[in-house]
FIKOLZA-1660 file (N, C-alpha, C; in steps of 0.1 Angstrom, whole numbers, plus 5000, padded with zeros to 4 digits):
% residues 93
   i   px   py   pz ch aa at
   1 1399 5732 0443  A  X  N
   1 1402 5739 0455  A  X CA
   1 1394 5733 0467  A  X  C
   2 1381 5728 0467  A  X  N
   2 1375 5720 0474  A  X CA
   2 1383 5712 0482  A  X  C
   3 1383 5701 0470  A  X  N
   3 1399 5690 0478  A  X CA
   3 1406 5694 0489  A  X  C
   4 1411 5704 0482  A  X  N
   4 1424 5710 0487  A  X CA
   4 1421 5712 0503  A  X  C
   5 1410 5724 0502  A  X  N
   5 1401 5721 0515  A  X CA
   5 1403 5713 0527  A  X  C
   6 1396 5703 0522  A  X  N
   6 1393 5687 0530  A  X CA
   6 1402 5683 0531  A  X  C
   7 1414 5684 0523  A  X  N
   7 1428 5675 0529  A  X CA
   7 1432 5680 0536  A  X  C
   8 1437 5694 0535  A  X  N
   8 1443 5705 0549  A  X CA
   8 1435 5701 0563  A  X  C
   9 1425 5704 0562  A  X  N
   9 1414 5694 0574  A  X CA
   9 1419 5688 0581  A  X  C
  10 1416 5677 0571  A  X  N
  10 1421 5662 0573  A  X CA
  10 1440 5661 0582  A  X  C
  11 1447 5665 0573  A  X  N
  11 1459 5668 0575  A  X CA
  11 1459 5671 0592  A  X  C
  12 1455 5682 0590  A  X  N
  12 1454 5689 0604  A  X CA
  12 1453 5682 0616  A  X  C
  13 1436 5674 0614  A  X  N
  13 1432 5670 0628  A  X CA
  13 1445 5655 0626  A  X  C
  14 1452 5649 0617  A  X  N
  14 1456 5636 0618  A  X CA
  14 1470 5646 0624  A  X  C
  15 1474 5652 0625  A  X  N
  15 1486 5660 0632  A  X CA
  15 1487 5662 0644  A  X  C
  16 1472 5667 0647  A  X  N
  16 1471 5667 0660  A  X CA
  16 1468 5656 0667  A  X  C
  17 1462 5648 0665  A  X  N
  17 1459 5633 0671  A  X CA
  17 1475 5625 0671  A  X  C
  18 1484 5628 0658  A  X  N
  18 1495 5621 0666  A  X CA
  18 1504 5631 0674  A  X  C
  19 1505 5640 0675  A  X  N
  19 1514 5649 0680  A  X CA
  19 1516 5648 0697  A  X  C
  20 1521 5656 0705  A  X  N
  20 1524 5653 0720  A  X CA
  20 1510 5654 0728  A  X  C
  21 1499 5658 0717  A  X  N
  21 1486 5658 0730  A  X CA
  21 1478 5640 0731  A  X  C
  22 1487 5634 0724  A  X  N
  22 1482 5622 0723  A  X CA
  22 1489 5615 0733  A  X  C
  23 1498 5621 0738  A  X  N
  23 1504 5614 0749  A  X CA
  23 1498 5621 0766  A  X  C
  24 1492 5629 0760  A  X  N
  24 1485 5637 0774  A  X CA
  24 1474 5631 0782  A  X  C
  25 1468 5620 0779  A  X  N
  25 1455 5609 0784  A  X CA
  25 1466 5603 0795  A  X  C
  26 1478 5598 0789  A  X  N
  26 1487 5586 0797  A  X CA
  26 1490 5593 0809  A  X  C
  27 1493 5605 0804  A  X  N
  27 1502 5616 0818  A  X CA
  27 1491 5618 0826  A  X  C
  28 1480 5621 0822  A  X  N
  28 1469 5627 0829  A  X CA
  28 1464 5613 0836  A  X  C
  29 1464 5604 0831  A  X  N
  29 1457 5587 0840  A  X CA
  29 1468 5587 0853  A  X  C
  30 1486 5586 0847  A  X  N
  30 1495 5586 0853  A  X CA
  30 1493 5597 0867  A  X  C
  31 1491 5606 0866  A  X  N
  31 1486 5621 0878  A  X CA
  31 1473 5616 0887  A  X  C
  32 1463 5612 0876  A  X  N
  32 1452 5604 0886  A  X CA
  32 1459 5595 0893  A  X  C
  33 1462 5584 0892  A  X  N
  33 1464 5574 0900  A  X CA
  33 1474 5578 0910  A  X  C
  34 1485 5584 0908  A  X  N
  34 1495 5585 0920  A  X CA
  34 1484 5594 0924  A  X  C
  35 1478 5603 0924  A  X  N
  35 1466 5614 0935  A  X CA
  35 1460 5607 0944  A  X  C
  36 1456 5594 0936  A  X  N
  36 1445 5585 0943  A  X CA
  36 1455 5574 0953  A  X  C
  37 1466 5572 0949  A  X  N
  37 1473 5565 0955  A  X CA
  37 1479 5570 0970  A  X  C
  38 1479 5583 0967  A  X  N
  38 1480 5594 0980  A  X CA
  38 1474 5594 0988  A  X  C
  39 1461 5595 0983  A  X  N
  39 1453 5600 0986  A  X CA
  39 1446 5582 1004  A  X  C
  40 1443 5574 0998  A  X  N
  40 1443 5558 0998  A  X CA
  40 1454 5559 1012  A  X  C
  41 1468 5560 1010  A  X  N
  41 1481 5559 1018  A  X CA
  41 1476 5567 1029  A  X  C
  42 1475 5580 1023  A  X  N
  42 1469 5589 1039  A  X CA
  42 1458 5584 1047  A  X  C
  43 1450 5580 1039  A  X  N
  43 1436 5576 1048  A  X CA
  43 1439 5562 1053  A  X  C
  44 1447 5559 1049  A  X  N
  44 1454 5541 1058  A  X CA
  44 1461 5546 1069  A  X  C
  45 1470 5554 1065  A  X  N
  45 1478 5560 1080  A  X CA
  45 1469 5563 1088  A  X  C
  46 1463 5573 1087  A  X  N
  46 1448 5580 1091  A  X CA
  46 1445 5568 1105  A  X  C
  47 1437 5560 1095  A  X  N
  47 1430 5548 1104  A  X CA
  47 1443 5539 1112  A  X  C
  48 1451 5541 1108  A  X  N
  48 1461 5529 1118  A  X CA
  48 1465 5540 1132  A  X  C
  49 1468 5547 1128  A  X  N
  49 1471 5558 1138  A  X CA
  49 1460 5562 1148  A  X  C
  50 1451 5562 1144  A  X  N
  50 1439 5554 1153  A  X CA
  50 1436 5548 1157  A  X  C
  51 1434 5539 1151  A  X  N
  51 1439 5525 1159  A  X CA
  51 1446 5522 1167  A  X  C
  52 1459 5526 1163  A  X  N
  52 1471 5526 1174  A  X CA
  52 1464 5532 1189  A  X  C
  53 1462 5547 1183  A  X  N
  53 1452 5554 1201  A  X CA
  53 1442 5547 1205  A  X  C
  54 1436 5540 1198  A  X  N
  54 1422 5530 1205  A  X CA
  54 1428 5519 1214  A  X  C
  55 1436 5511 1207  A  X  N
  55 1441 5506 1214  A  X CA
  55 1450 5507 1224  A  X  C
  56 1457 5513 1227  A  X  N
  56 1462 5525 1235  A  X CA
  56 1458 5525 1246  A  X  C
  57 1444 5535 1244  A  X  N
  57 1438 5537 1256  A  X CA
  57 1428 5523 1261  A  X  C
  58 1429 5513 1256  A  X  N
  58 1424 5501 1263  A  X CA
  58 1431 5493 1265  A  X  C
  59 1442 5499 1267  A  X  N
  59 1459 5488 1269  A  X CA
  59 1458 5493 1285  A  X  C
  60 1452 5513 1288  A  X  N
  60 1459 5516 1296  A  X CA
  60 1448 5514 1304  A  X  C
  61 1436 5505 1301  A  X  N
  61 1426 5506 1314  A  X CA
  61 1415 5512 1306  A  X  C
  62 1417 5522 1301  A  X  N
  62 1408 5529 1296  A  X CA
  62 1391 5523 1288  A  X  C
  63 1385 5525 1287  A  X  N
  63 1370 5526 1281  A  X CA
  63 1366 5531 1269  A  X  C
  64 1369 5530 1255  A  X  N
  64 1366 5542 1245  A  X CA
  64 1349 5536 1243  A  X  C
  65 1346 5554 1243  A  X  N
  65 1329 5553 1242  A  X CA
  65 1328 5549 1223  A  X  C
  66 1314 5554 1225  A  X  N
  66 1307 5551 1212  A  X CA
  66 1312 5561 1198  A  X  C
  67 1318 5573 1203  A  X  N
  67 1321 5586 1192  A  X CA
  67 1338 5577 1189  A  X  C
  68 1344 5573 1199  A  X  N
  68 1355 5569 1192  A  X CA
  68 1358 5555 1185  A  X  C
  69 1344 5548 1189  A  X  N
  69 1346 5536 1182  A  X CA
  69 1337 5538 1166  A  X  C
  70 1329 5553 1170  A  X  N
  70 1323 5557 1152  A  X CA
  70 1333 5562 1143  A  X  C
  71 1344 5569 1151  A  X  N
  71 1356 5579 1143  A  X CA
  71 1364 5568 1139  A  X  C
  72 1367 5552 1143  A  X  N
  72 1376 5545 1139  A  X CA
  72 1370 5537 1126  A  X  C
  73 1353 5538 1128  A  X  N
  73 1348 5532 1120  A  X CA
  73 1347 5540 1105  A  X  C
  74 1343 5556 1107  A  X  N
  74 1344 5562 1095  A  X CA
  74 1355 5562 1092  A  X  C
  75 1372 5562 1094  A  X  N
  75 1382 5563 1092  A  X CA
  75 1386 5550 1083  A  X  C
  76 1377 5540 1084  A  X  N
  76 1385 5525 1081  A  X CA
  76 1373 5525 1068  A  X  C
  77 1364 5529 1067  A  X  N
  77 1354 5532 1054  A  X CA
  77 1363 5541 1046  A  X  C
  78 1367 5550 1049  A  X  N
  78 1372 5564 1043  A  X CA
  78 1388 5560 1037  A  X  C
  79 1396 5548 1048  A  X  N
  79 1404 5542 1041  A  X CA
  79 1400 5531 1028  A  X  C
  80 1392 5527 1030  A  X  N
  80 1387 5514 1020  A  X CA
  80 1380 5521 1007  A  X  C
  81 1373 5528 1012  A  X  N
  81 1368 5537 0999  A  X CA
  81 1380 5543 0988  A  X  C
  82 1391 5546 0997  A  X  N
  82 1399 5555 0988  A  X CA
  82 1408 5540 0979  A  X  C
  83 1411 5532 0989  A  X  N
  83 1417 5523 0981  A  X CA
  83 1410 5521 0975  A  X  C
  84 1399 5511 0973  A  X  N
  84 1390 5510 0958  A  X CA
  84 1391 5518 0948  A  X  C
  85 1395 5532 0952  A  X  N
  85 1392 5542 0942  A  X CA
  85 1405 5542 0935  A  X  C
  86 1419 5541 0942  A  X  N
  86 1429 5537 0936  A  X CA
  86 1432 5528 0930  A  X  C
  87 1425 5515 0934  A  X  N
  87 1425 5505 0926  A  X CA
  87 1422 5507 0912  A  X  C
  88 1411 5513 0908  A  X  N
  88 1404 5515 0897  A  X CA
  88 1414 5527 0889  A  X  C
  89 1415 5537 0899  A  X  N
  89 1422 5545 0888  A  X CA
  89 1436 5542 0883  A  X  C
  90 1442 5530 0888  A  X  N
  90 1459 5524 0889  A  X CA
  90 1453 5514 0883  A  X  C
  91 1448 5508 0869  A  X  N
  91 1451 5496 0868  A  X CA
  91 1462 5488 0863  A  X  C
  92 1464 5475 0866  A  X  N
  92 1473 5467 0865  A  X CA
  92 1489 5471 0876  A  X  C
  93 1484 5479 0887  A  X  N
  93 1497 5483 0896  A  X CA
  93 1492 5478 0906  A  X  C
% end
């Protein structure tokens, strides 16, 4: 009866290891990466669209102080940061 036991066990956890939750890591990496990929895309638009206004307003004459040359600078960190992050969680794409 012991046996019996341990093999049911056994049986069990080897059922569940191949069953559909074994395919749940891939979906779950799959969900990270397009999140981060999102995530990366926005904060690129983010800074170009920025950019675009910066230069913009020194197309039109204009002067941008020091707050909007720091908001282009965190924007273009905040894009690079997220790519890297994508990179990592997307590999081989």
């Amino acid at each position: 009866m012991r046996f019996a036991t341990a093999f049911t066990v056994g049986t069990l956890s080897a059922g569940l290891l191949a069953g559909p939750a074994n395919a749940a890591p891939s979906a779950l990496m799959q969900d990270s990466c397009t999140v981060a990929q999102q995530a990366a895309e926005k904060a690129g638009a983010d800074y170009h669209a920025a950019a675009r206004d910066y230069l913009a307003q020194i197309n039109a004459g204009g002067h941008p102080g020091t707050a909007e040359r720091d908001h282009l600078a965190q924007l273009k960190a905040e894009a690079n940061k997220l790519a890297a992050q994508a990179a990592r969680a997307c590999p081989g794409t």
